[in-house]
N, C-alpha and C positions, 0 to 999 in steps of 0.2 A: 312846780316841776317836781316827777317823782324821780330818786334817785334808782339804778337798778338795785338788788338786793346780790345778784349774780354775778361773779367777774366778767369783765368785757373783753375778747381779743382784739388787739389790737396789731397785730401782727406775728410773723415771726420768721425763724431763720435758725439755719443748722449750723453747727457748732461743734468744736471740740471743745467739751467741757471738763476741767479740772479741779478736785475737790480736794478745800485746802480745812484743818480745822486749829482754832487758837486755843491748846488748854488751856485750864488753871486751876487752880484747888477749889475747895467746894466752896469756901468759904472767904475768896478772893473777890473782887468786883468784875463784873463783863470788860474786857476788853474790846469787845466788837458784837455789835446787833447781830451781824451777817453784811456781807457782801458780794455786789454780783458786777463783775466785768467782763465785759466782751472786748476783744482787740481783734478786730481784722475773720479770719474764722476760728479763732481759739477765742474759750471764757474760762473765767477761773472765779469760782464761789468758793467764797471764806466765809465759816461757822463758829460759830461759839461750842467747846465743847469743856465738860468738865470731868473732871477725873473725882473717877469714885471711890470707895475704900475699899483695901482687898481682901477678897471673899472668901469664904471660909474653905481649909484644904479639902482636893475630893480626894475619892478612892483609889486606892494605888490598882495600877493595871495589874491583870493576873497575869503569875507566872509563865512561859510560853515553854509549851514541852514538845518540838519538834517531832512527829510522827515520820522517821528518817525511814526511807524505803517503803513508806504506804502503798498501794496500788490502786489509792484514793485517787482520781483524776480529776474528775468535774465535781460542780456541787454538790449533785443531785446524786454523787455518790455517796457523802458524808454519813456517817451514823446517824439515825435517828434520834432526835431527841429522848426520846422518850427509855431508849437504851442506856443512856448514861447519867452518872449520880457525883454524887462529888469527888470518888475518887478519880474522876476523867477530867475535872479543873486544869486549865491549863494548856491543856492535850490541844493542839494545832497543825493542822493539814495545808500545807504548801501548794495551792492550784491559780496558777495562769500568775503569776506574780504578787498572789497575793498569801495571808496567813490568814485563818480562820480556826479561830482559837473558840474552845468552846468554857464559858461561862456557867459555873453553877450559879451563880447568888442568882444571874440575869435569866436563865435555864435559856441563853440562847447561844449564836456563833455568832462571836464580835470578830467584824472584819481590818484588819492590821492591815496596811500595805507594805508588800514585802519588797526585800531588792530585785533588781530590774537583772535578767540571766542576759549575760554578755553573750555573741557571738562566738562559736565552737573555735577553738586552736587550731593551730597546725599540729598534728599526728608528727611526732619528730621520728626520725630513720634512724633508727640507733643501732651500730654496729660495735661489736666487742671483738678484741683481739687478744690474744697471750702470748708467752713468752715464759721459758723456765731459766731462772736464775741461779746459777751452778755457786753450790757454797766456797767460799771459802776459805783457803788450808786448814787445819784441824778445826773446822767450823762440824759440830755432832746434833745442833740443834735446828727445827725448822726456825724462819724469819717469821716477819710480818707480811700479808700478801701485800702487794701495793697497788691499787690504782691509778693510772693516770690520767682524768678525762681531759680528752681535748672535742677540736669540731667547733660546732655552732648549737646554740639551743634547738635547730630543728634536723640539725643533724649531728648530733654529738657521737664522739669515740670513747669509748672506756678498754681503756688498754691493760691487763692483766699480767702482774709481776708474780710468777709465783716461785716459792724459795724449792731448791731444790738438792737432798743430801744425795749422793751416791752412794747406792747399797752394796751389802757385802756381794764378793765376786762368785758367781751360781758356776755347778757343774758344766762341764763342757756337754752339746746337745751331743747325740748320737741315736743315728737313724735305727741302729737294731734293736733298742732301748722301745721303740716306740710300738703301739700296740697290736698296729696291722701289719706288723714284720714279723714275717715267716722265718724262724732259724734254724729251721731243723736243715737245713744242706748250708753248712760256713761258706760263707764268702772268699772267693781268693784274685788276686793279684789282675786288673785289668777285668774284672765281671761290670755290669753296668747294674743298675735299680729297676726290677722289669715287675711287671702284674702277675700273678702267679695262677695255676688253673682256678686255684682256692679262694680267690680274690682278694688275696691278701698279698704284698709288695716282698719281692726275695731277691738275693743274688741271683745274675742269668748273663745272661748276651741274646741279646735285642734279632729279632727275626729280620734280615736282610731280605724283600727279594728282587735280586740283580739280574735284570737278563742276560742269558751266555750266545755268543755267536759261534754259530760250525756250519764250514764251508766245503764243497766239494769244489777242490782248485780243477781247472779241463786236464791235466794229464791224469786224477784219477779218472776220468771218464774212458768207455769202450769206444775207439772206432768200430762203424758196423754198418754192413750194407747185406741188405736183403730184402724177403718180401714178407716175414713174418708180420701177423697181427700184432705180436706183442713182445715186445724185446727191450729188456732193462742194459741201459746203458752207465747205471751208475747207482751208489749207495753207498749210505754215511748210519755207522752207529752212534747213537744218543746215549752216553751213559745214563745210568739211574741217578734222578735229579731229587732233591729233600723234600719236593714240596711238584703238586699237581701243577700241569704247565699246557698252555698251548702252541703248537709250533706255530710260527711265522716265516714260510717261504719267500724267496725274490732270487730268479737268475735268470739266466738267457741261453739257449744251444741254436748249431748251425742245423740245418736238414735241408735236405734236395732229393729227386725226385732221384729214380738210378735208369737209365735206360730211355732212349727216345720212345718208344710209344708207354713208356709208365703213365698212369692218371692216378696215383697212391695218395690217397689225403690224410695226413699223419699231425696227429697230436703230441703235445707230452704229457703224461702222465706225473705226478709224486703221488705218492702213499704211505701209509707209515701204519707200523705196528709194531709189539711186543717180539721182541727179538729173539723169545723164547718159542711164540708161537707163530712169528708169521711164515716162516718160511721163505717161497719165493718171492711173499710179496703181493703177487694179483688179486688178490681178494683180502685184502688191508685197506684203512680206511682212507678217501680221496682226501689230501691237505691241500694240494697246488695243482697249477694246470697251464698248461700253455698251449692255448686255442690254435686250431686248423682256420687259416685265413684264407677263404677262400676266394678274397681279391688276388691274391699273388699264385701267377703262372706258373707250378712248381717245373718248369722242364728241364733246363740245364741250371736254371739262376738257385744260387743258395737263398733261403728263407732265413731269417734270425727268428726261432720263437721264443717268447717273453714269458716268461713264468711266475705267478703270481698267485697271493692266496688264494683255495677253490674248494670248499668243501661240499656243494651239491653235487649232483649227478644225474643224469636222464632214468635209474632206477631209483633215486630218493633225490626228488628235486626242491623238498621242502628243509629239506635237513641243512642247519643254519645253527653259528656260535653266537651264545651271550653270557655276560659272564657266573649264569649259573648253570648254564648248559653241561649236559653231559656227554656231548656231540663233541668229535673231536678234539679231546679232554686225555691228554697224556699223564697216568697214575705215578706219582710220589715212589722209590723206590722201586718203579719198574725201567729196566732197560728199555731203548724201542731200537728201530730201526729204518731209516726213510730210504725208498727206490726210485728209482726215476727210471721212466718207464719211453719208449715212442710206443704209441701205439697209431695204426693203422686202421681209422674208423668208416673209412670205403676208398673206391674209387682198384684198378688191379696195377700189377706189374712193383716193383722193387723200391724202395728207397734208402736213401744213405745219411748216416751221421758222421759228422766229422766233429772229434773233439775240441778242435784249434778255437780257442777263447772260448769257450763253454766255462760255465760257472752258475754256482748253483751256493746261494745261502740258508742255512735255518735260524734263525732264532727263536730262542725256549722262553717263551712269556712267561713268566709265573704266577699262579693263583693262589691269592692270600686264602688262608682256610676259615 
């Protein structure tokens, strides 16, 4: 019978295997050939091993010179070999967790594993306050400032103590003292702080503008009956006012027809003008009006007409106030004088006014200049 020359398998089976080893000195006796057991699906092989003697010291690692702030990132960034000598020993670039230190003796880049960069912080919200801390009595010297932090480490407070002396007592302020004060006209008793044409701040009193009321009560008014076109029943002088103005009329008069067959269709007129030149009045400029209604039957019934602001007219129908208008615009220092007018715009035969409650208001608008 030939024996094989080959091992033979004769089975086999998976296993956890665990490798266990027996030293001893070199010159000790074996403890154990080797051993192999299997329990169940775990094995455990025991070795003979022997301890050696120890070897001779190597070379100390080189020095590691942090390259702090490189704008070295990957590897294939690194300086060339071929660029650096021995004074670059040492010299180490920090990329993806690792250190790559470069080696003269080795002329290459030995890889160190570096530490592992933790997860970024919390950004803490950091609020600062102060506070001034009044010395004191005969205290001449500043303190120490003091902080006091409180909060959390993601949101801490630093509170600010700071010392504080009270200085010598300064001149009392005063406004005429100051640059853009005008002194050439003194100040007196009750003036206010106004803008000056100069643009610079002086004693004055502040431009008021107050609307004034004047009124024609009904017994200034003319009774009057007749058939004239045009017959002024009433008028009020305006004194001369400080500052350009616009009148604003509002009143009411009675009127009726005079005589059974009259058909007389009668207006009122106001007007106004310089009282130096207007004269009678008719040809002064239209302010108020109190329209001919031609719903109401003038025969024996009294009319009430309404008088209200009216500065057009069927010869200037365009002419109309805004307030840079120079239309119906009563001049600063001029006197005027307002008429109130019936006038008689068709229709023949007589009509009557009666003053009884008639009333007639102006008010002087004022325009700022």
């Amino acid at each position: 019978m030939t024996v094989p020359a080959e091992p033979i398998l004769i089975g086999g089976r998976s296993v956890y295997l665990k490798f266990y080893a027996m030293p001893r000195q070199q010159d000790d006796p074996r403890r154990i050939e080797g051993t192999m057991t299997l329990v169940g699906p775990e094995g455990v092989l025991t070795l003979d091993a022997l301890v050696g003697p120890k070897g001779d010291p190597g070379q100390p690692s080189p020095i590691i010179r942090p390259q702090w702030g490189s704008p070295v990132a990957e590897v294939g960034d690194l300086p060339a070999l071929a660029t650096l000598d021995e004074s670059d020993d040492g010299r180490a670039w920090y990329i993806d967790g690792e250190w790559h230190v470069y080696s003269d003796d080795a002329a290459e880049y030995v890889v160190v594993q570096g530490s592992i960069p933790g997860p970024a912080g919390v950004t803490p919200d950091i609020s600062v306050t102060a506070e001034v801390i009044e010395a004191d009595a005969g205290q001449f010297t500043y303190g120490d400032i003091e902080v006091v932090e409180t909060g959390t480490s993601v949101a801490p407070n630093f509170h600010i103590k700071i010392p504080a002396l009270p200085g010598p007592e300064g001149p009392a302020s005063a406004i005429e003292l100051a640059s853009d004060y005008d002194d050439t006209t003194p100040s007196a008793a009750g003036d206010f702080l106004v803008k000056l044409a100069n643009d610079k701040w002086g004693p004055g009193s502040p431009t008021y503008f107050v609307p004034r009321k004047y009124t024609i009560p009904h017994n200034n008014f003319i009774d009057h009956t007749g058939s004239e076109a045009r017959f002024m029943i009433g008028s009020i002088n305006i004194p001369a006012q400080d500052w350009d103005w616009y009148p604003d009329v509002i009143g009411h008069v009675r009127l009726q027809r005079s005589g059974l067959l009259s058909s007389a269709q009668c207006e009122v007129e106001v007007r106004i003008g310089p009282t130096a030149t207007a004269g009678t009045g008719e040809t002064s400029d239209l302010c108020a009006l109190g329209p001919y209604d031609p719903s109401v039957a003038l025969l024996d019934a009294i009319t009430v007409a309404h008088i209200m602001p009216h500065f057009s007219s069927t010869s200037d129908p365009n002419r109309s106030l805004s307030p840079d208008s120079a239309a119906g615009l009563c001049d600063a220092g001029t006197a005027y004088t307002l008429f109130v007018f019936v006038h008689k715009l068709g229709g023949n035969g007589s009509w009557q006014f009666t003053k009884t409650d008639a009333q007639l208001r102006v008010d002087v608008c004022p325009v700022a200049a």
